[in-house]
DOBA-785989 format. One line per 10 residues: their letters; for each residue x, y, z of N, C-alpha, C. Coordinates in Angstrom, 2 decimals. Layout:
<recs>
a	X,Y,Z,X,Y,Z,X,Y,Z | ...
</recs>
This chain:
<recs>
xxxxxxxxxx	102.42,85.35,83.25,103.70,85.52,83.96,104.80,84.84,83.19 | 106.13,85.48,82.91,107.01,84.75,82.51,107.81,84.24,83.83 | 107.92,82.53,83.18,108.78,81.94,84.32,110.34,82.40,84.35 | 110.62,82.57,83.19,112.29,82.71,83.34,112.34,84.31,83.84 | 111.88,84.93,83.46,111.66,86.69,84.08,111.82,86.25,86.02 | 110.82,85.49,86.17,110.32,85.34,87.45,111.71,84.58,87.96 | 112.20,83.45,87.54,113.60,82.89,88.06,114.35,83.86,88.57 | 114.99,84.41,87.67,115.72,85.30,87.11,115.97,86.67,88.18 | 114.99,87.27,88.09,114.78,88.29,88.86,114.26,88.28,89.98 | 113.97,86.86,90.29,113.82,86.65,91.99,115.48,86.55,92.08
xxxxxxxxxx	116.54,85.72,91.71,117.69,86.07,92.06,118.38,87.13,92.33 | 117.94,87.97,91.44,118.52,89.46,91.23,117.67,90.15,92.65 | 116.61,90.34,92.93,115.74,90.73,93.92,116.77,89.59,95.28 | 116.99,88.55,95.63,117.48,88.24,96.71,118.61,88.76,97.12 | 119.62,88.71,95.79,120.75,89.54,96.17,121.20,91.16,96.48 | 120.21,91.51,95.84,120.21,93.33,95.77,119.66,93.28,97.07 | 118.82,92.43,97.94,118.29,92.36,99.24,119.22,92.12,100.55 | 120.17,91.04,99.91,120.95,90.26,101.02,122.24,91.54,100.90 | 122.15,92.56,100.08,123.89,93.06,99.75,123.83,94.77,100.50 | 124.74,95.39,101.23,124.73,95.95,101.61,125.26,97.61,101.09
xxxxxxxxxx	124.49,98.71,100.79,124.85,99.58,100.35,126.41,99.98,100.66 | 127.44,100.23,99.81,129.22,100.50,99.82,129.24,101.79,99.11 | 129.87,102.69,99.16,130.69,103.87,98.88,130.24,104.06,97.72 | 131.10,103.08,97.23,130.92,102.70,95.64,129.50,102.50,95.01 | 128.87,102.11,95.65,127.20,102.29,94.50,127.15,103.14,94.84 | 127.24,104.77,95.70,126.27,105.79,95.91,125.36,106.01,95.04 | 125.77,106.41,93.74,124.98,106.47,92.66,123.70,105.47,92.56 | 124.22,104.53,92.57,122.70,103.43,92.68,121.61,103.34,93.35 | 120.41,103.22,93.40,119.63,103.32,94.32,119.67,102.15,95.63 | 118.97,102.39,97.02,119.43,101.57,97.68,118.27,100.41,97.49
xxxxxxxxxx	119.06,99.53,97.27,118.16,98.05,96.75,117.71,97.07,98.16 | 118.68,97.49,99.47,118.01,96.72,100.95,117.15,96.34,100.91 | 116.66,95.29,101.49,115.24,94.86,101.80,114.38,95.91,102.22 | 114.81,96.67,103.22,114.26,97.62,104.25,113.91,98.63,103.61 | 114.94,99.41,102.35,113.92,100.43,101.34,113.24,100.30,100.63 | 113.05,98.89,100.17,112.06,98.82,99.37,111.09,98.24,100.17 | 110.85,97.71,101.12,109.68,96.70,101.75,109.14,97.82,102.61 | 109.98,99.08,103.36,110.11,99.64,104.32,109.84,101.00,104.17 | 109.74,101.34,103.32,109.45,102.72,103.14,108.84,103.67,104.02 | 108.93,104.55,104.75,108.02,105.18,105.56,107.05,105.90,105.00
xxxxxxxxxx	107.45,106.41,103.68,106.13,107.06,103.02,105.16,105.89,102.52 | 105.93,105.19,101.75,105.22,104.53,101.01,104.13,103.95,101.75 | 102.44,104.20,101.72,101.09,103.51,101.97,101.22,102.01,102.04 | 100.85,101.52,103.32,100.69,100.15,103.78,99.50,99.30,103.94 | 99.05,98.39,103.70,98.19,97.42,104.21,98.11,96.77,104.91 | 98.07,96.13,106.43,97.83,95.01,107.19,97.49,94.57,108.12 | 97.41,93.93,108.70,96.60,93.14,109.95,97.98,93.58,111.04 | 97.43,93.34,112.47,97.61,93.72,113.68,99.32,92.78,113.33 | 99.38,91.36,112.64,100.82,90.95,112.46,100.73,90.44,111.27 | 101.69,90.42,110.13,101.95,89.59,109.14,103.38,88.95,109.01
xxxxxxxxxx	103.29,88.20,108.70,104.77,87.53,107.65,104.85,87.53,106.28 | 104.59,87.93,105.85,104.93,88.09,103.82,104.42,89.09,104.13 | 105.57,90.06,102.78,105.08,91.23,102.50,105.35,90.93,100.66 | 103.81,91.55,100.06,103.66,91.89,98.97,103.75,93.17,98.38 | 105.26,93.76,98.01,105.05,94.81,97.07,104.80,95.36,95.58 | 103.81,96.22,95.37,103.13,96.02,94.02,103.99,97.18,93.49 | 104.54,97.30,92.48,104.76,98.66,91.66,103.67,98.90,90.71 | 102.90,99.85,90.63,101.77,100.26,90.10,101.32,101.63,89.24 | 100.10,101.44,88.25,100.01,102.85,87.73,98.45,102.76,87.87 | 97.88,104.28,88.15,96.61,103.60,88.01,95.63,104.01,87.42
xxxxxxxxxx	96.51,104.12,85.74,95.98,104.23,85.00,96.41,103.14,83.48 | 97.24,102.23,84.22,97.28,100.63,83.63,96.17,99.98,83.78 | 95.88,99.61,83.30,94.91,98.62,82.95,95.09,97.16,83.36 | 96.14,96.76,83.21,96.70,95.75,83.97,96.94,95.52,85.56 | 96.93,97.05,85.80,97.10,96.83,87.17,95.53,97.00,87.93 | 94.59,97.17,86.87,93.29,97.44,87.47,92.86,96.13,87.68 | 93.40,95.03,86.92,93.06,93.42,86.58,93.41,93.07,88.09 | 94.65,93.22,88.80,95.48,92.82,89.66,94.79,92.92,91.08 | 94.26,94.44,90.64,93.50,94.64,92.05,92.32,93.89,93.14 | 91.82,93.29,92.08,90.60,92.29,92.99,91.70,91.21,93.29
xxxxxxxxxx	92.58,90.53,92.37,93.33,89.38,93.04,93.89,89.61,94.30 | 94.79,91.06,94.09,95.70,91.65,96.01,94.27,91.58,96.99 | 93.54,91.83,96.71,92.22,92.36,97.91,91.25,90.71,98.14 | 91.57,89.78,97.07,91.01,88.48,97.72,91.97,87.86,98.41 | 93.38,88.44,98.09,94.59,87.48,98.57,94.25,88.04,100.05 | 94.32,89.55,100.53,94.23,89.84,101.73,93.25,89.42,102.71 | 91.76,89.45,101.77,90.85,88.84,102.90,90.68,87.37,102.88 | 91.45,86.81,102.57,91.69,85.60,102.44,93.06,84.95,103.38 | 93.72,86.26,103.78,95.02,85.87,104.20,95.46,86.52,104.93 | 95.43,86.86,106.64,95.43,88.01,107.20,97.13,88.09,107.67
xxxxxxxxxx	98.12,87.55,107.08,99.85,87.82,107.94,100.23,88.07,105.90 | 99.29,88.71,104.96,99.42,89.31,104.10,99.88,90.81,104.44 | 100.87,91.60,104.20,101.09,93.20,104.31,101.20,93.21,102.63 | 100.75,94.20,102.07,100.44,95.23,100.29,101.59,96.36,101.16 | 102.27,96.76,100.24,103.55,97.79,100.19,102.92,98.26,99.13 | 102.18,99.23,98.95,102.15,100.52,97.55,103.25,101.53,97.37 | 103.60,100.27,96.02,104.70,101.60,95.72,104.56,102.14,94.00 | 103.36,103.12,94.48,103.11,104.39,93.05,104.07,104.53,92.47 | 104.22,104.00,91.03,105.18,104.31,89.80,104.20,104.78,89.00 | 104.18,106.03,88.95,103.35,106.54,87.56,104.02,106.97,86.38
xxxxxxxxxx	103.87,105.76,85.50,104.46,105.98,83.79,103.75,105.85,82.87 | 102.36,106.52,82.71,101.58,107.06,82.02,101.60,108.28,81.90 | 102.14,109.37,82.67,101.92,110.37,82.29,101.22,111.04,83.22 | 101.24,112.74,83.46,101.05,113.63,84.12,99.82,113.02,85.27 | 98.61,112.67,84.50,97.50,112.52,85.02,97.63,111.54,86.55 | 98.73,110.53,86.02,98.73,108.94,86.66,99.78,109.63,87.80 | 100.47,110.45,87.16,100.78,111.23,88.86,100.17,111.94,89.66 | 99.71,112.86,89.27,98.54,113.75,89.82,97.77,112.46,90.68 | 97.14,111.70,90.71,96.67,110.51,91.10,97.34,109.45,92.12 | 98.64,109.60,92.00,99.83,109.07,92.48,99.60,109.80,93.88
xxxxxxxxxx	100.28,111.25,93.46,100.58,112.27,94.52,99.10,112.32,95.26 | 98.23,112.14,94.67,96.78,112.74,96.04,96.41,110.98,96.96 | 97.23,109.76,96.25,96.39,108.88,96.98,97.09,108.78,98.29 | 98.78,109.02,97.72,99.76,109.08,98.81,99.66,109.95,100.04 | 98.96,111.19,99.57,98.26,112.43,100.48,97.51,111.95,101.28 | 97.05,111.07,100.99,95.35,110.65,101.51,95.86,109.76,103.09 | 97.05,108.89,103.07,97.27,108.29,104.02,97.34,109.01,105.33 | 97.48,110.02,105.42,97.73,111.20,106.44,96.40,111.54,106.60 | 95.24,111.03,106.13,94.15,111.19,107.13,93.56,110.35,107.47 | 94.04,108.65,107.24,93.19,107.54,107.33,92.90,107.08,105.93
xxxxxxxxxx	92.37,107.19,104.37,91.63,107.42,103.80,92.89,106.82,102.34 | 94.05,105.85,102.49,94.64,105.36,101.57,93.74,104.40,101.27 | 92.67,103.48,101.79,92.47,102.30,101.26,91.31,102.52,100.43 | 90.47,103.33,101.05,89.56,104.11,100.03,90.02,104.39,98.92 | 90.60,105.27,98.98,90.80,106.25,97.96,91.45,105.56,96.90 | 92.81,104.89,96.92,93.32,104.04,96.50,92.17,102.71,95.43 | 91.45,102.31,96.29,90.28,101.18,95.42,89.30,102.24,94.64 | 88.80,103.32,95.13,88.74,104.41,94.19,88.67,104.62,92.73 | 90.17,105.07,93.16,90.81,105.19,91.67,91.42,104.13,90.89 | 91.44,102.72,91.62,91.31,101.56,90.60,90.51,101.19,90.02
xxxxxxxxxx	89.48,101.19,90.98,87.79,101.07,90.18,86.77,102.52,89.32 | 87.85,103.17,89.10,86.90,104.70,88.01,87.26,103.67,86.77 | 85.71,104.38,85.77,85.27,104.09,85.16,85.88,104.23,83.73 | 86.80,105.30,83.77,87.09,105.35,82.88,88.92,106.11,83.06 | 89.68,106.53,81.86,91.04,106.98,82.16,91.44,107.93,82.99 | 92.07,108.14,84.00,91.94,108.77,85.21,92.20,110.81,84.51 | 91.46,111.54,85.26,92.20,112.65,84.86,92.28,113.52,85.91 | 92.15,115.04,85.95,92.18,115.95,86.99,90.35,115.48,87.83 | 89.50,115.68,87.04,88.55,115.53,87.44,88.14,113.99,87.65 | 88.57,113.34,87.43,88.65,111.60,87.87,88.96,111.44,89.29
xxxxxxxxxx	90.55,112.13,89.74,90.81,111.76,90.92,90.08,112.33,92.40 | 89.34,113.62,91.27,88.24,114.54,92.63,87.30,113.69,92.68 | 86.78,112.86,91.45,85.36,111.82,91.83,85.76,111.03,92.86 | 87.02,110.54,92.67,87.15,109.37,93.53,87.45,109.57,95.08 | 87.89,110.92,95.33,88.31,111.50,96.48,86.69,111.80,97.16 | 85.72,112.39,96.11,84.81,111.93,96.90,83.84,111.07,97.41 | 84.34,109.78,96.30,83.66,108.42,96.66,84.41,108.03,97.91 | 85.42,108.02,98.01,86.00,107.72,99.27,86.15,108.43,100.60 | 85.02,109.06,100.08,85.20,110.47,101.58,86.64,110.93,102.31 | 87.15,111.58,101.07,88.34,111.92,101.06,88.18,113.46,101.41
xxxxxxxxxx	88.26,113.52,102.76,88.04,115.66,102.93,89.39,116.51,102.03 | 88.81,116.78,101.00,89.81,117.48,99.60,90.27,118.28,100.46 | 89.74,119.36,101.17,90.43,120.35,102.01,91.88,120.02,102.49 | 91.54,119.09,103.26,93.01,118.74,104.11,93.52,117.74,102.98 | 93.39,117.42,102.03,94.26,116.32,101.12,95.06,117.41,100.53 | 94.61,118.85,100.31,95.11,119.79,99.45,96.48,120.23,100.11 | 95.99,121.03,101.53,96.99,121.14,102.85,98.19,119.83,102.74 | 97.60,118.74,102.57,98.62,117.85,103.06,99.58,117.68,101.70 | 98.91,118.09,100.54,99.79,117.45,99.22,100.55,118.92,99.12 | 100.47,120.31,99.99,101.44,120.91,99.74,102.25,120.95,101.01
xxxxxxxxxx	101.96,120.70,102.05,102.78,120.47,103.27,103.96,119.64,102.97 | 103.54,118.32,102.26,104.26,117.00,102.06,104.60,116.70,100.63 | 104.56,117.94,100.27,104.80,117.44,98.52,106.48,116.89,98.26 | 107.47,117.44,99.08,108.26,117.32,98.90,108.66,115.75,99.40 | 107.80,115.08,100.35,108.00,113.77,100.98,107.44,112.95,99.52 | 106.32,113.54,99.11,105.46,112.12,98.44,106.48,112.73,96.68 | 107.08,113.62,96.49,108.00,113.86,95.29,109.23,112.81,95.38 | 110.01,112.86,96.56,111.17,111.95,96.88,110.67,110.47,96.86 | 109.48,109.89,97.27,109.03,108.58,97.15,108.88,108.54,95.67 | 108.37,108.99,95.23,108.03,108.22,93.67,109.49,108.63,93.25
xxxxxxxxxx	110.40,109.48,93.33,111.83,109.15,92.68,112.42,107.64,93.07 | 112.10,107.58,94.47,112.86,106.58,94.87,112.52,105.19,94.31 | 111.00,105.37,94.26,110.40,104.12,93.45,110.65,103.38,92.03 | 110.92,105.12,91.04,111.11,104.97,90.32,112.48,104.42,89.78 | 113.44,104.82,90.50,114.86,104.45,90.82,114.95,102.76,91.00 | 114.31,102.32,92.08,114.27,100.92,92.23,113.82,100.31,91.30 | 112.76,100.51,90.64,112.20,100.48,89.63,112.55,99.58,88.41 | 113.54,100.89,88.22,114.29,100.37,86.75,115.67,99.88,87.16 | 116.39,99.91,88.27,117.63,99.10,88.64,116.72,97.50,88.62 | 116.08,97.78,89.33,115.65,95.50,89.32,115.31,95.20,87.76
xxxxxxxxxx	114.64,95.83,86.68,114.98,95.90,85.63,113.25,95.95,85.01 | 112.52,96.20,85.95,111.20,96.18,85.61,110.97,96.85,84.51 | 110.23,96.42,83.38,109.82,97.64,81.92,108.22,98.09,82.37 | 107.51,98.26,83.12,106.12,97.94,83.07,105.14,97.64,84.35 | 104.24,98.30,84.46,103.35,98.00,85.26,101.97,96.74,84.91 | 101.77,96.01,85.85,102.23,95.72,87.66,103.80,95.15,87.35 | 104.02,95.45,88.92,105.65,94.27,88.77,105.39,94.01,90.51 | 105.64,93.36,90.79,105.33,92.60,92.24,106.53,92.36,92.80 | 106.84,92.64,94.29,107.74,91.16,95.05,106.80,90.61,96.07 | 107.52,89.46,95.73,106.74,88.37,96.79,107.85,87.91,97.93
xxxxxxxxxx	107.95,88.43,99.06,109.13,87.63,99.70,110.40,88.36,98.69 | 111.16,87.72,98.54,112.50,88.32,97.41,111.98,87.69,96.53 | 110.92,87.10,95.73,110.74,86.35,94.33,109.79,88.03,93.62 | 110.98,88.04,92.31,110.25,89.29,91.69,109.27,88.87,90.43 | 108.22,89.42,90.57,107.47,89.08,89.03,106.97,90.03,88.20 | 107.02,90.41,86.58,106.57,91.36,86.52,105.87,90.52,85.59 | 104.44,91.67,85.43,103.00,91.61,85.30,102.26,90.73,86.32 | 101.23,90.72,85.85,99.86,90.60,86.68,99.95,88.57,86.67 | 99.65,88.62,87.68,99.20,87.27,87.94,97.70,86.89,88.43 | 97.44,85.40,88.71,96.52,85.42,89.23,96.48,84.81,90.64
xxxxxxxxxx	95.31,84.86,91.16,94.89,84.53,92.76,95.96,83.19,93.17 | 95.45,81.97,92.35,96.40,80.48,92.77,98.10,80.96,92.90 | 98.21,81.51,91.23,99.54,82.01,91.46,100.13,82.85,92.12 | 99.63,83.85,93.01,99.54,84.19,93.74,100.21,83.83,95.51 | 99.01,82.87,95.91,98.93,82.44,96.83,100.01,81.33,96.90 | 100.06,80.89,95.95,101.92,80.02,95.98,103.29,80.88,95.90 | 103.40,81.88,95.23,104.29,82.87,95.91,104.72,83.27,97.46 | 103.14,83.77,97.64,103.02,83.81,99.34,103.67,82.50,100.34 | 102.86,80.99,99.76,103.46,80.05,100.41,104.84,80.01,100.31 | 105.70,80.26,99.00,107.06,79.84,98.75,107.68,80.63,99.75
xxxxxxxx	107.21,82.32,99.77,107.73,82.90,100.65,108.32,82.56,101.77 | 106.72,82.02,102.50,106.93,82.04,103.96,108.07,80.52,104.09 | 108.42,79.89,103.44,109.22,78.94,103.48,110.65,79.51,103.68 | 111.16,81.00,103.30,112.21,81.68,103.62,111.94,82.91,104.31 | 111.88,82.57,105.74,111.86,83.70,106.57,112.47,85.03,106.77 | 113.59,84.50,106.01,114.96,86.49,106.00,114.16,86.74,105.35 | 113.16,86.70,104.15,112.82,86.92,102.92,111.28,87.48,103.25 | 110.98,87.77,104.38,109.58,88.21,104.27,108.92,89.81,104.51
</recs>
């Protein structure tokens, strides 16, 4: 983790949080707390209540973000007022969307958390036939994922713009990039570092 990245762009992340969309940015994407933490498409994680929310920007066909994944999933069962915000940035290329678009599908039948650990844990670089293995390791009924990724293509198309938009305004180059609370970090951390994020968090309540 770089510390000055992490300073830095937790500032930039509090203020783009605390500042209210004007006339004048239209062009900009909306940086609120509430679109980025809040997303209605965007796939959620959590217990019956939390206070910190962790959002990951992800590819999942980084490698780095495959590292990340056992740390988010010990932080959670380790930490139940933990909420995961998945927000799919696929910048690898065709495949890592294709992958993108079916995990996002998948939430509309139950079957994001599966499917999702899935395709972090395949064996090898994700492709057309990668994301069908994993759809059926996760007892993902392809039928209705198919129905739902053309019913909703146009919902789960506008989320990854929007992601991608936020994306590169906070100034992220790269997958993982995290917020913790308003503290932004990009790349992968680990569990301790982690779990002190979470604590710093909950020490600023607007911020969770």
């Amino acid at each position: 983790m770089n510390r000055r990245n992490l300073l830095s762009r937790g500032l930039l992340a509090a203020l783009a949080f605390a500042a209210p969309i004007t006339p004048l940015m239209a062009q900009q994407p909306d940086l609120s707390r509430k679109a980025v933490v809040d997303d209605p498409v965007a796939p959620k994680r959590a217990g019956r209540t939390y206070d910190v929310t962790v959002v990951e920007f992800f590819d999942y066909n980084c490698p780095y973000c495959r590292r990340m994944e056992p740390v988010l999933n010990a932080l959670l069962r380790s930490d139940p007022k933990v909420r995961v915000v998945y927000r799919d940035w696929p910048i690898f290329g065709p495949a890592s969307r294709e992958a993108s678009r079916a995990a996002v599908a998948s939430q509309w039948q139950g079957r994001h958390a599966a499917f999702h650990e899935a395709l972090m844990t395949s064996p090898a670089r994700l492709d057309s036939a990668g994301v069908k293995a994993a759809a059926a390791k996760a007892k993902v009924d392809w039928p209705r994922l198919q129905r739902d990724l053309k019913n909703r293509g146009a919902e789960i198309d506008a989320l990854l713009t929007r992601t991608d938009s936020i994306a590169q305004a906070i100034g992220f180059n790269g997958t993982p990039a995290l917020i913790v609370g308003s503290q932004v970090v990009a790349g992968a951390v680990d569990l301790p570092t982690l779990r002190r994020l979470v604590a710093e968090a909950r020490k600023k309540p607007a911020a969770r």
